[in-house]
C-alpha positions in Angstrom: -5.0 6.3 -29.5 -2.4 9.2 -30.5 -1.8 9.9 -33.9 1.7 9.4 -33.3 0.8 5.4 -33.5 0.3 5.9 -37.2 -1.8 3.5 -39.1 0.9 0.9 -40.4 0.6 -0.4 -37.0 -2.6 -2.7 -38.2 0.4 -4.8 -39.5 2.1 -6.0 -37.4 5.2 -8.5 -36.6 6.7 -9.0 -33.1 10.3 -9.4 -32.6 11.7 -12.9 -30.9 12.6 -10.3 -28.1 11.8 -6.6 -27.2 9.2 -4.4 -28.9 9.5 -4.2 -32.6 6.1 -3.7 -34.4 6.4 -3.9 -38.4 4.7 -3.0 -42.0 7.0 -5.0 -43.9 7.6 -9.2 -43.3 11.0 -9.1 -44.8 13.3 -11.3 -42.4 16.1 -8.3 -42.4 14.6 -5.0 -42.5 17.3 -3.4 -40.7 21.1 -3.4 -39.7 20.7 0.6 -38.3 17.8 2.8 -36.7 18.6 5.0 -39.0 17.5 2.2 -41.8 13.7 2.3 -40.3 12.9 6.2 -41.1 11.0 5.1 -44.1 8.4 3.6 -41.9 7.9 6.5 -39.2 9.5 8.0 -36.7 11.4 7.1 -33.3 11.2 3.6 -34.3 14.5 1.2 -33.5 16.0 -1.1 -35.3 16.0 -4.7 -32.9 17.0 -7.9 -34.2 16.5 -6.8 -37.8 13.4 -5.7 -37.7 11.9 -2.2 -37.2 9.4 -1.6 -34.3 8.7 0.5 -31.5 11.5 1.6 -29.3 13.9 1.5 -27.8 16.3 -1.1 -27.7 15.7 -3.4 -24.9 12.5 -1.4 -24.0 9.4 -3.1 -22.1 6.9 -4.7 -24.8 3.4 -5.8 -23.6 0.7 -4.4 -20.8 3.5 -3.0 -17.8 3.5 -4.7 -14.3 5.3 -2.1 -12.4 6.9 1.3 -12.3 9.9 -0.3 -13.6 7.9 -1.4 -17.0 6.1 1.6 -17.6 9.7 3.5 -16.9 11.0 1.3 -20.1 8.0 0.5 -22.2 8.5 0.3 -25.5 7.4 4.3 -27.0 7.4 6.1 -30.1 9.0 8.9 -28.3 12.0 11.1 -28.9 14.5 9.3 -26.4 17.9 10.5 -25.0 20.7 8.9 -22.6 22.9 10.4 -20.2 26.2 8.3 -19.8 26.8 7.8 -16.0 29.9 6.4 -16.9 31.4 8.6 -18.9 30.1 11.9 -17.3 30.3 10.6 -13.5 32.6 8.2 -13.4 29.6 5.7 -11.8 29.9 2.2 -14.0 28.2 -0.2 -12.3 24.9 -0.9 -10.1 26.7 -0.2 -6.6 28.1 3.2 -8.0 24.9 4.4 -9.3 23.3 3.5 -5.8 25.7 5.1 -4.0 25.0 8.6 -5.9 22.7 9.3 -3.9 23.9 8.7 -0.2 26.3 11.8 -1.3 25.3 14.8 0.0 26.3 18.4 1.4 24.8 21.4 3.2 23.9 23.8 0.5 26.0 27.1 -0.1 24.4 30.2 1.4 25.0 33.2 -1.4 23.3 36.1 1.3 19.8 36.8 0.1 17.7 36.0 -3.0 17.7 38.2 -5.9 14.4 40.9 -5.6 11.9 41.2 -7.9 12.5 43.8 -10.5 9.2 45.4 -10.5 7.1 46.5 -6.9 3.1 46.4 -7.6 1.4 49.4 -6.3 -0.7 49.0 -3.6 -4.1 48.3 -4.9 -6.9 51.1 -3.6 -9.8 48.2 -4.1 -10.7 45.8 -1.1 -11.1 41.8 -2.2 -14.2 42.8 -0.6 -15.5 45.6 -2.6 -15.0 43.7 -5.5 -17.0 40.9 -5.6 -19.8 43.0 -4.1 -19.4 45.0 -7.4 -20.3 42.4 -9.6 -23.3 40.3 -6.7 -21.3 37.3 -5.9 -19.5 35.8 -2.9 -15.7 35.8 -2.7 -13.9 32.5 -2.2 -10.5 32.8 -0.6 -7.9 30.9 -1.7 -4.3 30.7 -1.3 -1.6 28.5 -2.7 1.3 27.3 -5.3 2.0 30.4 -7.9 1.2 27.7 -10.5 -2.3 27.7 -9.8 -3.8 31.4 -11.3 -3.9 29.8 -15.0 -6.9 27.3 -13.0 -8.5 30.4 -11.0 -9.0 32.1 -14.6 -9.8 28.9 -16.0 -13.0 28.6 -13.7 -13.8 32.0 -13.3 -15.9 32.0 -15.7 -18.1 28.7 -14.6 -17.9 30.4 -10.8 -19.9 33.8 -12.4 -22.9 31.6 -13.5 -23.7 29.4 -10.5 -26.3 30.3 -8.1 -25.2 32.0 -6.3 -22.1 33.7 -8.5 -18.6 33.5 -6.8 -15.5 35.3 -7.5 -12.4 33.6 -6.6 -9.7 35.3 -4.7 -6.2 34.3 -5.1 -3.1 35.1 -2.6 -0.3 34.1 -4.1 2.3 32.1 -1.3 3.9 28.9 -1.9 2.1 25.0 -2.2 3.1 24.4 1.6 1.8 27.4 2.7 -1.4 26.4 1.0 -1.7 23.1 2.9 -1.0 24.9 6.3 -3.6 27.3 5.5 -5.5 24.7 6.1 -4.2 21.9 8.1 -2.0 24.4 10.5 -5.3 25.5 13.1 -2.7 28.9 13.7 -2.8 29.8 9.7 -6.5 29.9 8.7 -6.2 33.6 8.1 -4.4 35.1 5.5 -3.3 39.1 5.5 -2.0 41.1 2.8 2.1 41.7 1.9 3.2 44.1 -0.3 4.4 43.4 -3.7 2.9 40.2 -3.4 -1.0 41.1 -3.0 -4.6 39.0 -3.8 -6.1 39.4 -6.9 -9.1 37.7 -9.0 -9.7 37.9 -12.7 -13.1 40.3 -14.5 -15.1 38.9 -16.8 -13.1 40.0 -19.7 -9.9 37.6 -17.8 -7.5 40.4 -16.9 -6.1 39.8 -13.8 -6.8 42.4 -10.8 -5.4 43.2 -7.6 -7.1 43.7 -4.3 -6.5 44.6 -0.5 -7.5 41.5 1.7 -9.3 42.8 5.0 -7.1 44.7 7.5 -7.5 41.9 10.0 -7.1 39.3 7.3 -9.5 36.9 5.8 -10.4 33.4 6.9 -9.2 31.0 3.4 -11.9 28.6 1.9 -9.3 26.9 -0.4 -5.8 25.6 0.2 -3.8 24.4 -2.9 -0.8 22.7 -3.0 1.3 21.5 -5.5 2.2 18.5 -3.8 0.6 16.0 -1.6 0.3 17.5 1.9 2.2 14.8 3.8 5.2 16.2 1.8 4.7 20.0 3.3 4.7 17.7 7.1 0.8 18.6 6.8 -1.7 15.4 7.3 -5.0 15.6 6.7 -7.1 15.9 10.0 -10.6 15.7 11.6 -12.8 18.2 9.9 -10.5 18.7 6.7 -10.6 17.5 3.0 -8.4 16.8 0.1 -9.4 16.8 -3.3 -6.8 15.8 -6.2 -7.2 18.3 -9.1 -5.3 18.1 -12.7 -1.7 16.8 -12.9 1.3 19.4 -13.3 5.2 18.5 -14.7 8.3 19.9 -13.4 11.2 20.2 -15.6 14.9 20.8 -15.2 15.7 23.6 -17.8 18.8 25.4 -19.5 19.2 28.5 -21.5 19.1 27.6 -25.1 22.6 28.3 -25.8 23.5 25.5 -23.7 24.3 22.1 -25.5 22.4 19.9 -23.0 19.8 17.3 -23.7 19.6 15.3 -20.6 20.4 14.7 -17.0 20.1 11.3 -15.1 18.8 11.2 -11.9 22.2 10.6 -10.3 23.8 13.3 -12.0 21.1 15.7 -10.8 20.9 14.7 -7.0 24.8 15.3 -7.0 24.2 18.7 -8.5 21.2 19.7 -6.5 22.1 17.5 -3.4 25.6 18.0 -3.3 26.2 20.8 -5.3 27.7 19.0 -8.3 30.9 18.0 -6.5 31.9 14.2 -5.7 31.7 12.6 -9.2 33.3 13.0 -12.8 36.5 14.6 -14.0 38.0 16.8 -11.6 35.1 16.0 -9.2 32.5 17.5 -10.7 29.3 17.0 -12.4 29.9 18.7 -15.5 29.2 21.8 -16.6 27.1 21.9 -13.3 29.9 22.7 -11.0 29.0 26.2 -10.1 26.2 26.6 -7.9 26.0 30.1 -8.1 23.9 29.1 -11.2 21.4 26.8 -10.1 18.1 28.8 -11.0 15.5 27.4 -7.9 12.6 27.5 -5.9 12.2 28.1 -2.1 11.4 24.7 -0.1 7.6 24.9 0.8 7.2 25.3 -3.3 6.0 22.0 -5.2 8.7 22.7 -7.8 11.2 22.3 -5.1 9.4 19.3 -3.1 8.7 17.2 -6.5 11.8 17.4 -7.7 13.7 16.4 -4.2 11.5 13.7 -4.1 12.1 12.5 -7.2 16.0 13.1 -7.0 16.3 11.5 -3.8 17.3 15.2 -1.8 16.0 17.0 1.3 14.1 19.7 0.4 15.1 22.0 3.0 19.2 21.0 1.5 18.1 22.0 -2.4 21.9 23.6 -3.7 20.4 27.0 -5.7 19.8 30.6 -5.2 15.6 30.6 -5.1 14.2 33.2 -7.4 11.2 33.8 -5.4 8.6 33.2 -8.3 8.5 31.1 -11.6 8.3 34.0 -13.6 11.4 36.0 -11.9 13.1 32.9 -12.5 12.4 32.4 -15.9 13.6 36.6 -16.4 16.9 35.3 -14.8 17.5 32.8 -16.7 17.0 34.5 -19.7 19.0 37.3 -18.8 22.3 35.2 -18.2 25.9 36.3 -20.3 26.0 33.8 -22.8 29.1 32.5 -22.1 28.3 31.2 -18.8 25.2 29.6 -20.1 26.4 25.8 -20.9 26.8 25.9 -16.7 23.2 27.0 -15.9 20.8 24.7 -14.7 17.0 25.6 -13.1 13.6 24.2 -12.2 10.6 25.2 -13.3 7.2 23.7 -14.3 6.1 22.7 -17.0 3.5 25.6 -18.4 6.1 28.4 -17.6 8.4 26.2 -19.5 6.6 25.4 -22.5 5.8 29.4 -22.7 9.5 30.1 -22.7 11.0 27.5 -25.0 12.3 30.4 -27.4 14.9 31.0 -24.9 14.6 28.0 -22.1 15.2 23.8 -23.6 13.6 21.8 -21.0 16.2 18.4 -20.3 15.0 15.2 -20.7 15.0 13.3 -17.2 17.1 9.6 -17.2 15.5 8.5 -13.9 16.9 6.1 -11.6 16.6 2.7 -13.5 15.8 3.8 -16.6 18.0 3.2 -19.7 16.9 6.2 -21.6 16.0 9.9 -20.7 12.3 11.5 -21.8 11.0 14.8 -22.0 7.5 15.3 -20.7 6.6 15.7 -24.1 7.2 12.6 -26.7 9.8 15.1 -28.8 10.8 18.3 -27.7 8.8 20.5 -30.7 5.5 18.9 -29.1 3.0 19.8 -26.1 1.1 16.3 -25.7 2.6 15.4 -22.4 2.5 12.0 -23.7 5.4 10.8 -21.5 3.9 12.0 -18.2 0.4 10.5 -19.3 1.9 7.0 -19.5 4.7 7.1 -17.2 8.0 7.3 -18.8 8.3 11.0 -17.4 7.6 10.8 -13.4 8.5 14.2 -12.2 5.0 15.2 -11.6 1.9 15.2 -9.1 -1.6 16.3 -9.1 -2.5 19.8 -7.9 -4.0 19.4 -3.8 -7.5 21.4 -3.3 -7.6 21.6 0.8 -10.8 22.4 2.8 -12.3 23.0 6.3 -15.6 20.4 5.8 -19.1 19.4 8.4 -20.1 16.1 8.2 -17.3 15.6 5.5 -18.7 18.4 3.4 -17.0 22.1 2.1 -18.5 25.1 2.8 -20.5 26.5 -0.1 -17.7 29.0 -1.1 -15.2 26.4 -1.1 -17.5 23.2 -2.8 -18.3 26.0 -5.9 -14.8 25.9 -6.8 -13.4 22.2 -6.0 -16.2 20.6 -7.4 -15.5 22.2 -10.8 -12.1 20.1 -10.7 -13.1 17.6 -8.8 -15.8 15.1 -10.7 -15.1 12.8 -13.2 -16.6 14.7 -15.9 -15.4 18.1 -16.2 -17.2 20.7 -17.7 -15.8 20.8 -21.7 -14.8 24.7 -21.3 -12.7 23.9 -18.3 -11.0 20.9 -19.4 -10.0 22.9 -22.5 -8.6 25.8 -20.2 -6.8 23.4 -17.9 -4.8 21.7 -21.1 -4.3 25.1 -23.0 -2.7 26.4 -19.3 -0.2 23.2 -19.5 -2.0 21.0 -17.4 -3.0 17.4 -17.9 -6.5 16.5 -16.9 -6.8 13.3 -14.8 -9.0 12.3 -17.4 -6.3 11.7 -19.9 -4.2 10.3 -17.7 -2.8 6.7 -18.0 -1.1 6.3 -14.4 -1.1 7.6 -11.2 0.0 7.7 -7.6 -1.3 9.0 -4.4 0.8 10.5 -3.2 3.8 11.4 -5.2 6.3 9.3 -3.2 3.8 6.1 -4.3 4.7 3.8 -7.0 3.0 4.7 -10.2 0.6 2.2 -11.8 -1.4 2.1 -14.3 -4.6 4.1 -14.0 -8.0 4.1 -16.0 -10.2 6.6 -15.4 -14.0 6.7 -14.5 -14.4 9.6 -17.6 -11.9 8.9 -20.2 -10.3 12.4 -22.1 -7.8 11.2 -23.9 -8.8 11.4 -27.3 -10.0 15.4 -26.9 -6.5 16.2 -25.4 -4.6 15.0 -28.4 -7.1 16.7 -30.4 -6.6 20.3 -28.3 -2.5 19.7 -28.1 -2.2 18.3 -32.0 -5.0 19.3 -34.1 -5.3 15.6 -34.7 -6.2 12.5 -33.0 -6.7 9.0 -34.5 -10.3 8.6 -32.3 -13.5 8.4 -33.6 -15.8 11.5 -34.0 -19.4 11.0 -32.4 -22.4 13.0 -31.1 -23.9 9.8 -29.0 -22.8 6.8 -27.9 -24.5 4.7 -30.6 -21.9 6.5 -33.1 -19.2 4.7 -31.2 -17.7 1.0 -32.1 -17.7 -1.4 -29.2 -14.3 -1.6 -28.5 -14.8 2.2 -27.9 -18.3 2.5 -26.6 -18.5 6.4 -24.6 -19.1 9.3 -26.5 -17.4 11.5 -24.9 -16.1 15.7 -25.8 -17.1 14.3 -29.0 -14.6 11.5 -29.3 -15.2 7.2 -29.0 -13.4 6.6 -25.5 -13.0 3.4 -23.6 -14.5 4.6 -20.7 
């Protein structure tokens, strides 16, 4: 449905083998890739003829992870030689990447904050008073204020109005808050206090009670199962919108890609064990692995994913996404080709004037991708169909009765969690760098799962390219009836499947 297919794809020819879709019926179109750029972009030249890529890729409806890993794409695609750059050649090699490990160097304390925040003289309290409306406490993943100020403004018209307060902690301290019967209450800590957002969006701090306030909302990052949480009698889980995590580098570095191997040796081992001279190069000094603490979903999704305890991550944690990203940026040049972090996806795409996010080669893939299909665009198109796994939904935790949230805690899950979002919202969530389930084309529950194909109950997709591009190839409509039948739903004003 992306305008990236391009209209020449009406005509089409398929290759004996692979993925090759054509405009032109001439027996040798191609000896090179580089002989198919007159017909668009990204496409690969297989068996003399130019199609979809890329070579070898996965053509038809995908069966497995393994197919929608390698299905034929338009997108940008990039490869990270495991045999030239770790010495690993062959199938047991690879495998036995990641059975290499090593306690993680301790460097004495993480790096503080550069600023302190002044201790606010208003009470969480006091403020939604001000303004008639019932505060909902929630805690959770640093990722998640982009969402609180997305739905602020829905919260202020219900009946009755909410404000949301936010205490900033990590994803697993969001699950315990919880699913741990000893962590329900939540008190304040300097430099790191609540805060909720006015009606005009600017962010505010406030004082949580002296004896601490009971939380309504626990968000995670990450499934809670991977925080050693499990859901219990009397508690809920609601999946919200799904969020990337990236490896990045400074932009003067030269690096495009990492494999999976070559990334659990560096953040698993701490880039010794493989390559010339034993290293993982230019990885080798872990004094410059930019990182997350443990109980963050950065952290936990990408150890998953890389096949690492996250309690044994190599890296110095830099306490918050965006102290990490002021690190990073504040580097000497000429140590920059050796710096490697983690960060998600929206802090990333805000910083890519002096952050490249790496394309990610995972394990049994024969090309690297980018969340994005090319690395000037924001349409997550890679995460949305599966060629980019390194993600996971956002987890909205709540005490229930009878299998219900209280009222505080229902007015702010249910605005996430429905199969039709409210327009505004949706819009909010994929302008903060989130992808809305709706537009998803896989899934998994919970991260560790297999990803299969998904279809969703309220399909989006067409109004996310539209918000991300400025274009989509969908069908306008007001109503249903304006809608072909191969594309019946009307729905953000775009002809949807379902």
């Amino acid at each position: 449905m992306r305008a990236l297919y391009y209209s020449w794809i009406s005509l089409i020819v398929v290759a004996a083998t692979g993925c090759s879709l054509s405009v032109d019926t001439n027996a040798a179109q191609c000896s090179a890739d580089s002989d198919c750029d007159r017909y668009g972009s990204h496409l690969a030249c297989q068996h003399g003829i130019c199609g979809l890529g890329p070579p070898g890729c996965v053509s038809g409806t995908p069966t497995s992870e393994a197919d929608l890993a390698n299905q034929c794409t338009t997108s940008q695609t990039f490869q990270f030689d495991n045999c030239a750059r770790l010495g690993m050649c062959d199938t047991s090699s690879l495998s036995g990447a990641f059975a290499m490990n090593a306690p993680p160097e301790k460097f004495g304390d993480p790096p503080q904050p550069e600023h302190t925040q002044e201790r606010p003289v208003v009470t969480c309290a006091a403020a939604a008073a001000a303004v008639e409306s019932t505060p909902i406490y929630i805690t959770g993943s640093t990722n998640l204020p982009p969402l609180v100020k997305a739905v602020q403004p829905l919260l202020s018209v219900t009946v009755p109005p909410y404000l949301a307060i936010f205490a900033p902690r990590t994803s697993c301290d969001g699950a315990a808050s919880i699913l741990d019967p000893t962590k329900h209450t939540i008190k304040n800590v300097d430099n790191n206090y609540a805060f909720y957002y006015d009606a005009a969006g600017a962010q505010r701090f406030c004082l949580l009670d002296d004896a601490g306030n009971t939380i309504d909302v626990g968000e995670s990052d990450v499934h809670p199962t991977s925080c050693g949480q499990q859901i219990v009698t009397d508690t809920a889980d609601y999946p919200g919108p799904i969020q990337a995590i990236t490896f990045v580098v400074p932009s003067a570095s030269t690096q495009t890609v990492i494999s999976a191997e070559a990334a659990h040796l560096v953040f698993g081992a701490g880039g010794t064990g493989a390559g010339p001279g034993g290293h993982v190069v230019p990885w080798s000094d872990s004094r410059l692995y930019f990182t997350r603490s443990k109980g963050t979903g950065t952290t936990q999704l990408v150890a998953r994913n890389i096949v690492v305890d996250p309690a044994m991550m190599w890296g110095i944690d830099r306490l918050s996404a965006s102290n990490l990203v002021a690190s990073m940026e504040a580097v000497n040049p000429s140590v920059a080709e050796s710096v490697i972090g983690l960060l998600s996806s929206d802090f990333a795409d805000s910083s890519r004037a002096n952050l490249r996010v790496l394309a990610y080669q995972q394990r049994g893939q024969k090309y690297g991708y980018l969340p994005d299909s090319t690395a000037d665009s924001l349409d997550k198109a890679n995460v949305r169909d599966g060629h980019y796994p390194i993600w996971g939904a956002i987890h909205l935790m709540a005490a229930t009765q009878v299998d219900v949230p209280s009222p505080a805690a229902s007015a702010f899950i249910t605005q996430f969690n429905k199969a039709k979002l409210e327009q505004p919202l949706v819009a909010a969530i994929i302008d903060s760098g989130f992808v809305p389930l709706c537009a998803m084309k896989v899934n998994r529950v919970p991260e560790t799962a297999p990803l299969a194909s998904f279809k969703p109950e309220f399909g989006c997709g067409c109004f996310f390219d539209h918000e991300v591009t400025g274009a989509t190839s969908c069908k306008t409509c007001n109503v249903p009836s304006d809608c072909p039948s191969s594309t019946p739903k009307c729905n953000y004003g775009y002809c949807e499947v379902q």
